[in-house]
C-alpha positions as CSV (number, residue, x, y, z in Angstrom):
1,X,9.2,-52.9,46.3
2,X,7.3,-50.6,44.0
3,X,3.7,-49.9,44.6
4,X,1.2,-51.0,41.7
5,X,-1.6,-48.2,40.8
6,X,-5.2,-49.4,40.2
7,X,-4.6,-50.9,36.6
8,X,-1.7,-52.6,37.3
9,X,1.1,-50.3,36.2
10,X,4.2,-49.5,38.5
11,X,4.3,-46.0,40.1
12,X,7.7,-44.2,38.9
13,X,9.4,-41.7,41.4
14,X,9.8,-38.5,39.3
15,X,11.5,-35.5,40.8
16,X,9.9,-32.7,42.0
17,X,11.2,-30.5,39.1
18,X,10.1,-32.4,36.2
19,X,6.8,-33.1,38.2
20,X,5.2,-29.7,38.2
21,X,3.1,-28.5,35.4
22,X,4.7,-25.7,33.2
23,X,6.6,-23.0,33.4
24,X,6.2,-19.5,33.5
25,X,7.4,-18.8,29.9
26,X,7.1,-15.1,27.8
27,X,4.6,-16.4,25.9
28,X,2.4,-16.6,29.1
29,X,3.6,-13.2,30.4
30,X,2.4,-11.8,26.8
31,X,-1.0,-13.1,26.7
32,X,-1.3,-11.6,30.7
33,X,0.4,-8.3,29.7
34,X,-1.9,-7.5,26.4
35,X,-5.2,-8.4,27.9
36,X,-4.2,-5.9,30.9
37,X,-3.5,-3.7,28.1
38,X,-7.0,-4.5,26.7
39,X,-9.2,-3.9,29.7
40,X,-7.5,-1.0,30.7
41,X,-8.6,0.6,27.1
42,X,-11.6,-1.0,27.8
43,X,-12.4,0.8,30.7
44,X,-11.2,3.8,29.3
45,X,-13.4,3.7,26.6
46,X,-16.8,2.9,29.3
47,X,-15.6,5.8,31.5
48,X,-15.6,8.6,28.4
49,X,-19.1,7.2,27.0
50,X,-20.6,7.0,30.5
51,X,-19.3,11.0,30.7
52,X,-20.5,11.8,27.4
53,X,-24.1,10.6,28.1
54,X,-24.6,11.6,31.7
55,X,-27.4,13.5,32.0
56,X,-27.2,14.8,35.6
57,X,-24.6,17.3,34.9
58,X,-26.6,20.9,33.4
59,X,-24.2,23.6,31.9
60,X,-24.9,26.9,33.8
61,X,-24.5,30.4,31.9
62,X,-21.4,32.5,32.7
63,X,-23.6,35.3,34.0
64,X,-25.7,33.0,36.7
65,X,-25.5,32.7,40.4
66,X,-23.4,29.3,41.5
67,X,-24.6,29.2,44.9
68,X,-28.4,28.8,46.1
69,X,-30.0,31.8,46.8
70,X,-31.6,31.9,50.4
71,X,-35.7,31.9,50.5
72,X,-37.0,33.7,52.9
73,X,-40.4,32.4,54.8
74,X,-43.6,34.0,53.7
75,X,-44.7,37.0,56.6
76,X,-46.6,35.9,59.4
77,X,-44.5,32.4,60.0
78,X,-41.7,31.7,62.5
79,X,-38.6,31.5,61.9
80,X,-36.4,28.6,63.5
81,X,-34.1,31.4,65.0
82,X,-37.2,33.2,66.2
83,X,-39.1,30.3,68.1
84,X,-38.8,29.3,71.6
């Protein structure tokens, strides 16, 4: 006996194979290949304009001092090393 759907039409068996939806074809595996193409050049492109305007970054002169120079506290005050 086959089973009747809500307007009145039989249900049909259909195998699994011819059930499913698509198929993973190359046109599919194009379209996802070039747009990973894409945003990779994409981000390539945000990572060199966010380089070329960063601002925090300050060019130093060939003759000046990389490292912080120590400050020495003004006469009269303790040192850390020197208070109990």
């Amino acid at each position: 006996m086959q089973h009747r759907t809500h307007d009145g039409i039989p249900e049909r068996e259909v195998p699994a194979t011819k059930a499913r939806q698509g198929r993973w074809g190359a046109q599919v595996f194009t379209v996802l290949a070039v747009s990973l193409a894409l945003l990779g050049l994409v981000w390539l492109a945000v990572e060199f304009y966010g380089q070329a305007i960063d601002t925090s970054s300050t060019t130093t002169e060939p003759g000046a001092a990389t490292q912080p120079q120590a400050t020495e506290p003004p006469a009269g005050e303790p040192t850390p090393e020197s208070t109990p």
